[in-house]
C-alpha positions in Angstrom: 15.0 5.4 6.8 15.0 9.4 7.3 15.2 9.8 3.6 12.5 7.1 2.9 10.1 9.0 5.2 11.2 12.3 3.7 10.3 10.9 0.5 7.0 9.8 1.3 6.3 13.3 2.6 7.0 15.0 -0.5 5.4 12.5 -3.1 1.5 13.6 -0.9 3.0 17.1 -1.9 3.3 16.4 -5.8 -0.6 14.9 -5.1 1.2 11.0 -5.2 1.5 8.4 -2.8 4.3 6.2 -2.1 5.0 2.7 -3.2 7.7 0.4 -2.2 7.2 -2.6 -3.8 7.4 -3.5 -7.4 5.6 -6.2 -9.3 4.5 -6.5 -13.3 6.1 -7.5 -16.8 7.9 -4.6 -18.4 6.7 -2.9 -21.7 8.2 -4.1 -24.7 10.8 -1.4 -25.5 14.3 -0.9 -25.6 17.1 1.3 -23.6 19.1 3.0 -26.2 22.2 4.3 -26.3 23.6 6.5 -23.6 25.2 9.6 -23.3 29.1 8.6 -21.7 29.1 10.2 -18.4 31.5 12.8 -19.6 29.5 14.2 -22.3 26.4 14.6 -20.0 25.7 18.1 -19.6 23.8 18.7 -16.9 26.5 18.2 -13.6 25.2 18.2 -9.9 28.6 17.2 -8.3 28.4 20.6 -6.7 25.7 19.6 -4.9 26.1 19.3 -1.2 23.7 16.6 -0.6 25.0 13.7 1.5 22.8 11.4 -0.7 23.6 13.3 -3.9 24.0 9.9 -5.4 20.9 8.3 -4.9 20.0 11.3 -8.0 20.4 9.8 -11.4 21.3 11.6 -14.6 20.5 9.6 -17.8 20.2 10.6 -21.0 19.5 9.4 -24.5 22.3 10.0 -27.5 19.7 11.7 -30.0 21.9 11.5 -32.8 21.7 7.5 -32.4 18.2 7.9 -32.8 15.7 8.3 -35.5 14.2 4.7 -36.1 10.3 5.2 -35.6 11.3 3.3 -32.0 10.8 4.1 -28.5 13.9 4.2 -26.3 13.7 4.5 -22.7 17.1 4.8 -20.2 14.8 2.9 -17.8 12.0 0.4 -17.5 10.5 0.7 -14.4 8.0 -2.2 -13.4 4.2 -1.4 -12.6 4.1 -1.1 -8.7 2.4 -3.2 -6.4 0.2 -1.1 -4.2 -1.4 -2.6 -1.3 -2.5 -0.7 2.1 -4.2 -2.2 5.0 -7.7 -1.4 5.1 -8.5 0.1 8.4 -12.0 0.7 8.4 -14.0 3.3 6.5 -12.2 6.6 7.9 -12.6 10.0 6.1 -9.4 11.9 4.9 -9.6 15.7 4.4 -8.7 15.5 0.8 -9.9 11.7 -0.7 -12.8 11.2 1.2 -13.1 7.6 2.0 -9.5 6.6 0.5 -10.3 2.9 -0.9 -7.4 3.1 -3.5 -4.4 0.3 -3.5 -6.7 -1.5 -0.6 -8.6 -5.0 -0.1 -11.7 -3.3 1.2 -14.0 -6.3 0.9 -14.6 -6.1 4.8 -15.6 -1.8 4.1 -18.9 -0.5 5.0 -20.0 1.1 2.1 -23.2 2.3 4.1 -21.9 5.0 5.5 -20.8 6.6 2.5 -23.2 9.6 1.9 -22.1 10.6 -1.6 -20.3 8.8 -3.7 -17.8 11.6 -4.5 -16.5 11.7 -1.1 -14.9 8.1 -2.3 -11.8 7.5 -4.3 -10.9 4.1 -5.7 -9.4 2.6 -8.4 -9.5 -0.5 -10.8 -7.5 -3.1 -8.5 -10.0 -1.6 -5.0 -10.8 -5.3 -3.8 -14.8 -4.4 -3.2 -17.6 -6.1 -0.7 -18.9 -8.8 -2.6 -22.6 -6.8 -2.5 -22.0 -3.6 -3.7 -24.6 -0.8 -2.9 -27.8 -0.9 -5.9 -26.8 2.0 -8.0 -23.0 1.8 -7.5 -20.8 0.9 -10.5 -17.3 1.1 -9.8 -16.5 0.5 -13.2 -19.1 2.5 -14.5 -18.1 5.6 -13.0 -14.1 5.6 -13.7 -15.2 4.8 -17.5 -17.9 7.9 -17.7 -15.3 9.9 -16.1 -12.3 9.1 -18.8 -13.8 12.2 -21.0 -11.6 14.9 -21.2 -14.4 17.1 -20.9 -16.5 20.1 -22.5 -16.8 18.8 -25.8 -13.1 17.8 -26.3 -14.1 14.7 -28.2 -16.4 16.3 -30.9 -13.0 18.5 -31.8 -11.1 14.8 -31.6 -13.7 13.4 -34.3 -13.2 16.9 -36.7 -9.3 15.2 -36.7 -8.3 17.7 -33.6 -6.4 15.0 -32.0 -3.1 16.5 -31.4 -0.8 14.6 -34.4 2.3 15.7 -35.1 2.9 17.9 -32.0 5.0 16.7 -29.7 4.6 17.3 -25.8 7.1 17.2 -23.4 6.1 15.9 -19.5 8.5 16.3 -16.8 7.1 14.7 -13.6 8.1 11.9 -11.3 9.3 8.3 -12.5 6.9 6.7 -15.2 5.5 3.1 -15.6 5.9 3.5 -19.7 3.3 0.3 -20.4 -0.1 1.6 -19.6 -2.6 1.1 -22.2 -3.5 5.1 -22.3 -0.3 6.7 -23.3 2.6 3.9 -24.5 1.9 4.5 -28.0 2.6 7.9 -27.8 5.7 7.5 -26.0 8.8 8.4 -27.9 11.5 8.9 -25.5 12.3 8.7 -21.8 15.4 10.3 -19.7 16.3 11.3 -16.2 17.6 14.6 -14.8 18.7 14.9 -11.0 15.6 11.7 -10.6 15.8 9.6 -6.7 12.9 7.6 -8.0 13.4 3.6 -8.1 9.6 2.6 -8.6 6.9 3.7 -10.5 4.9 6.5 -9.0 1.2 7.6 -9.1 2.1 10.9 -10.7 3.7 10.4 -13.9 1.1 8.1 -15.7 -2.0 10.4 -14.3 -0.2 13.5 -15.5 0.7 11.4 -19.3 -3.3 10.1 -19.5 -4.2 13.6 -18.7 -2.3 15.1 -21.4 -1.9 11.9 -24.2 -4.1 9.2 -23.1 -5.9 7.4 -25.8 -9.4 7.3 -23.8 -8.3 10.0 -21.3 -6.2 12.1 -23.1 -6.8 15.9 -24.6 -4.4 15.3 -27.3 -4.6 11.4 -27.9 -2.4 11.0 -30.7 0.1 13.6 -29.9 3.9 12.4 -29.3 5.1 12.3 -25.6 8.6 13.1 -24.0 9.0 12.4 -21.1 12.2 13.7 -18.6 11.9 11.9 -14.9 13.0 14.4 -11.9 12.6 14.7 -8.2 13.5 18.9 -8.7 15.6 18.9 -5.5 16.4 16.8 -2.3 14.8 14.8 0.1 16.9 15.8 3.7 16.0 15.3 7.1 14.4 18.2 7.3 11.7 17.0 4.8 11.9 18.4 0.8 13.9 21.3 -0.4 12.9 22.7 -4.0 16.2 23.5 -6.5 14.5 25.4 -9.8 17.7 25.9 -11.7 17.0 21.4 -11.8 13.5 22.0 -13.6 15.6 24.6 -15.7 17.8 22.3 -16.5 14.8 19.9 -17.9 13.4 22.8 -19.8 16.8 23.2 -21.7 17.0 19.5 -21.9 13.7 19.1 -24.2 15.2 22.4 -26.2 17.9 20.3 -27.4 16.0 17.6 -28.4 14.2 19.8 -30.4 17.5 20.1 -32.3 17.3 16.5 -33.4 13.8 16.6 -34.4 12.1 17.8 -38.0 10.5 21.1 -37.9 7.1 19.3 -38.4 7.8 17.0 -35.2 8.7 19.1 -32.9 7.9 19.7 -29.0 5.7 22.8 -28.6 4.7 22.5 -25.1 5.8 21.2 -21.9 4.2 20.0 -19.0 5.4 20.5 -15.4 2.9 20.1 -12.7 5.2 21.6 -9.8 4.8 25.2 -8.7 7.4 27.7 -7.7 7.5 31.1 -6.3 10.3 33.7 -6.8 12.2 33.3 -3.6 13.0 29.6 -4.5 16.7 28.7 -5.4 16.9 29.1 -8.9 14.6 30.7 -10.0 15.9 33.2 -11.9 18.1 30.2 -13.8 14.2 28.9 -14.6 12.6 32.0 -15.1 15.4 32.5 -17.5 14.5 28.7 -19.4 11.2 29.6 -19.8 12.1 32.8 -21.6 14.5 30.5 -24.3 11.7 28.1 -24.7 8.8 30.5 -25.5 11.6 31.9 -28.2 11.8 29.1 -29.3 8.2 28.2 -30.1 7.7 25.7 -26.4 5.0 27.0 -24.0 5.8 25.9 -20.5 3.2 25.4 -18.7 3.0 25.2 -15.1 0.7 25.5 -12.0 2.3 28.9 -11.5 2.0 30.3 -14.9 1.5 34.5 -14.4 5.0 34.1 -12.9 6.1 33.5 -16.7 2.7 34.7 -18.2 0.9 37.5 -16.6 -1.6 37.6 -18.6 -2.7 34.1 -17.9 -3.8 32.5 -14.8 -4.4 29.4 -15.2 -6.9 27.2 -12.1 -8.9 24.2 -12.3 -12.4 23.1 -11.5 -14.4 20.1 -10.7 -17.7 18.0 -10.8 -19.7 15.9 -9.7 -18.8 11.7 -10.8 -22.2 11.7 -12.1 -22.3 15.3 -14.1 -22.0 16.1 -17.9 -18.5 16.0 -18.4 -19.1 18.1 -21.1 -21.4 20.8 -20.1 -19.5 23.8 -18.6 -22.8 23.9 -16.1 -21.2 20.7 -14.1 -18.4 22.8 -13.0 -17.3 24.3 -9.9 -14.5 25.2 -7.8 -13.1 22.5 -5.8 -14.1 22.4 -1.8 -10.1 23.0 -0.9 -9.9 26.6 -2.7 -13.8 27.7 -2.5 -13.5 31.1 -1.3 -10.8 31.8 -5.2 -11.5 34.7 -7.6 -11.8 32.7 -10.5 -13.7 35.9 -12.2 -10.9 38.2 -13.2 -10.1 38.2 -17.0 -7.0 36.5 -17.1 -7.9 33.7 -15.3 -8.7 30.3 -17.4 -10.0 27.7 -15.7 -10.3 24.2 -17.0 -11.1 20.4 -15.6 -9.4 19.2 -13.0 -11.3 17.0 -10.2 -13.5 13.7 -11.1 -11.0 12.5 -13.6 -10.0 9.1 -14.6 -6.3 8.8 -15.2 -4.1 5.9 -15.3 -2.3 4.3 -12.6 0.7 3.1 -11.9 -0.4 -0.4 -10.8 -1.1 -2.2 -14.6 -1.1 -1.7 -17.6 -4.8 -1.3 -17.3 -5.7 0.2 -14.2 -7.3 3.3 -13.4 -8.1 5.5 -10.3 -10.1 8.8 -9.3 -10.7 11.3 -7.0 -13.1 13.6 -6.6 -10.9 17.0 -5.4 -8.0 16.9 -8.1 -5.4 19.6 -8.0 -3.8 21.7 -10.1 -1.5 19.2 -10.9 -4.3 17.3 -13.0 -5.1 21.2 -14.6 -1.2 21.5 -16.4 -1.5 18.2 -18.6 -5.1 18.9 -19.4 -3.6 22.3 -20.7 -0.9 21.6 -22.4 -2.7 18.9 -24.4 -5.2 21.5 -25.4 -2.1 23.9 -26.6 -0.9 20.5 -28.8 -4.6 20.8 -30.2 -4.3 24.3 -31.2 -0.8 23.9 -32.4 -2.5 21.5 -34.9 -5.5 23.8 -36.0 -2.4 26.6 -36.2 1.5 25.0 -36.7 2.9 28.3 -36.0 0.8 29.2 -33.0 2.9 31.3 -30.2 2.4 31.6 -26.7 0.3 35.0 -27.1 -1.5 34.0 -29.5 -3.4 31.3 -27.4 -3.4 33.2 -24.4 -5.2 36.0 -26.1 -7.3 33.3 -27.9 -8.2 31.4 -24.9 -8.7 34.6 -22.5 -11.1 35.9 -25.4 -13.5 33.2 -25.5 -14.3 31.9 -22.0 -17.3 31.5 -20.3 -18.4 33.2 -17.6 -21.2 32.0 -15.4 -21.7 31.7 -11.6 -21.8 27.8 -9.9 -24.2 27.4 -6.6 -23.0 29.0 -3.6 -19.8 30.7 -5.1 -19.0 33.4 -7.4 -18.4 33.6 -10.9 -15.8 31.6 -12.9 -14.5 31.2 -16.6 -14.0 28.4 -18.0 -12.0 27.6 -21.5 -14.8 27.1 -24.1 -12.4 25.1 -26.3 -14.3 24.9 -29.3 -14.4 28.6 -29.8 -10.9 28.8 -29.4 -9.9 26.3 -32.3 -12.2 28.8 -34.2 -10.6 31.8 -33.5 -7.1 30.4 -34.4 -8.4 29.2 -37.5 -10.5 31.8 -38.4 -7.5 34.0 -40.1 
């Protein structure tokens, strides 16, 4: 039971929430072959964990693959989410939380804004619903990547032919947004037995057919918990997401040149006095080598010359016009001015949830977990517009174009103008 609390802790950290019970059909793919537990190279027995075995390694024999087919080491069922509604009570960070609830019985009268609520497609609502309020109106306006990402989609900027890499809690593989683009699925050092909020926002985000910045780019995707849930609540291991980075470096090995991963998405921070972090520091440096940006919610610590930060709007705002943007309420008083610093959407997003293969959510604040996908589709984008794109060569790119202008009531901010940077890398 310690554990389980522990774990429910830590999934609010990685912006999630916890689910224990699991209901749905499973996606119509298949587990492929195995690595034999000798062969696997990533070993944790060292580990000192008392529940080191609840921590599944899994991976796929590459060299078995090659058939056009998706192969997954796991097929985890869409949750079945379901909290008591206890009245309309405000949370710091979602407002008037309505998600996974039957709120038929909810007074939506008191609801002054309708940012301050987040919801999703399987809310139950009040049978009257306030004139002017569109549940479904709203999560579908708010599915657009944002600032004019879908005119560069209809100029055939759509990410093909890039592959991104996503490592992120356990992921329901069958939602509509992202399980064509899936290719592959694994697990390094992973306690997850359900699905979980995170991995299918963070996919949509990044792939997502509706929500996506790179809708037709090819996902891998490497479960991971990065550490170990003890009684003394979460403790981070970095030499784990390391050990994903390298992971995702040998699958490049099996893919064609043309195929191949360029970027990886992690949205979990890390600061140099974590365990392990010269082991990732060290990853990082092998990836960008090799071609992979890894992008992260920490990225000056591997890129100082690129901060990356997110902004949000309001549910009703142009999507597309950088004017709607703003700094969210939980980090008003950031320096989003200085030169390096890119900032990009983040809050009032769609993404898919865990619950169907259809279902949605939203929230108003985001995080900067919701910024890393939205980036690293971007990056897919750019690796299209220029296949041998480095990691300097879109920082400077993307640091060269923003725009700078000042929101009401804070300072000034930049904001990726990603039109102009597609034009610069293809300019030469």
């Amino acid at each position: 039971m310690k554990r389980f609390i522990a774990c429910v802790l830590i999934l609010c950290l990685f912006s999630a929430l916890n689910g224990c019970t699991t209901a749905g059909s499973k996606p119509p793919v298949e587990i492929g072959p195995l690595l034999a537990e000798s062969e696997a190279p990533f070993d944790y027995s060292g580990h000192d964990c008392p529940d080191e075995a609840d921590y599944v390694t899994k991976l796929l024999d590459w060299d078995s693959l090659g058939d056009g087919r998706v192969h997954l080491v796991e097929q985890v069922d869409a949750a079945s989410w379901r909290y008591e509604f206890s009245g309309m009570v405000r949370d710091e960070t979602f407002g008037y939380d309505l998600r996974f609830r039957d709120a038929r019985e909810a007074d939506l009268s008191v609801v002054e804004d309708w940012n301050n609520l987040s919801f999703g497609s399987d809310t139950v609502w009040p049978d009257a619903l306030p004139e002017g309020f569109s549940p479904e109106d709203i999560l579908e306006y708010n599915k657009n990547p944002g600032l004019s990402v879908r005119d560069l989609h209809r100029q055939g900027y759509t990410g093909k032919g890039v592959g991104i890499a996503i490592v992120d809690q356990a992921l329901y593989a069958g939602h509509e947004e992202y399980a064509e683009n899936l290719k592959a699925y694994e697990m390094i050092h992973c306690s997850d037995t359900f699905a979980v909020m995170h991995g299918p926002a963070v996919a949509s985000i990044a792939v997502g057919k509706t929500v996506g910045v790179a809708p037709e780019a090819d996902l891998y995707y490497i479960a991971s918990t990065f550490g170990h849930y003890t009684d003394d609540g979460y403790v981070f291991d970095a030499s784990i997401m390391a050990d994903c980075i390298l992971r995702v470096l040998e699958i490049n090995d099996h893919l064609s040149q043309e195929s191949r991963i360029r970027v990886i998405s992690i949205s979990k921070g890390y600061r140099n006095v974590d365990p392990g972090y010269a082991a990732l520091q060290n990853a990082i440096r092998q990836a960008d080598e090799q071609g992979v940006f890894v992008v992260t919610p920490a990225s000056t610590a591997a890129y100082p010359a690129f901060a990356l930060a997110g902004l949000s709007r309001n549910y009703f705002d142009d999507p597309d016009d950088p004017a709607s943007y703003r700094p969210v309420p939980w980090d008003l008083t950031g320096d989003y001015s200085s030169p390096n610093i890119v900032c990009v959407p983040m809050g009032s997003r769609a993404y898919a949830s865990c619950t169907g293969p259809r279902n949605y959510e939203i929230s108003y604040q985001g995080g900067m977990s919701w910024a890393v996908p939205w980036m690293a589709g971007f990056y897919a984008l750019c690796c299209q517009a220029k296949p041998n794109l480095t990691s300097a060569e879109f920082i400077e790119a993307v640091t060269g174009t923003t725009r700078t202008y000042a929101p009401p009531d804070t300072g000034k901010v930049n904001i990726i103008d990603p039109a102009a940077v597609i034009a610069r890398l293809t300019a030469g």
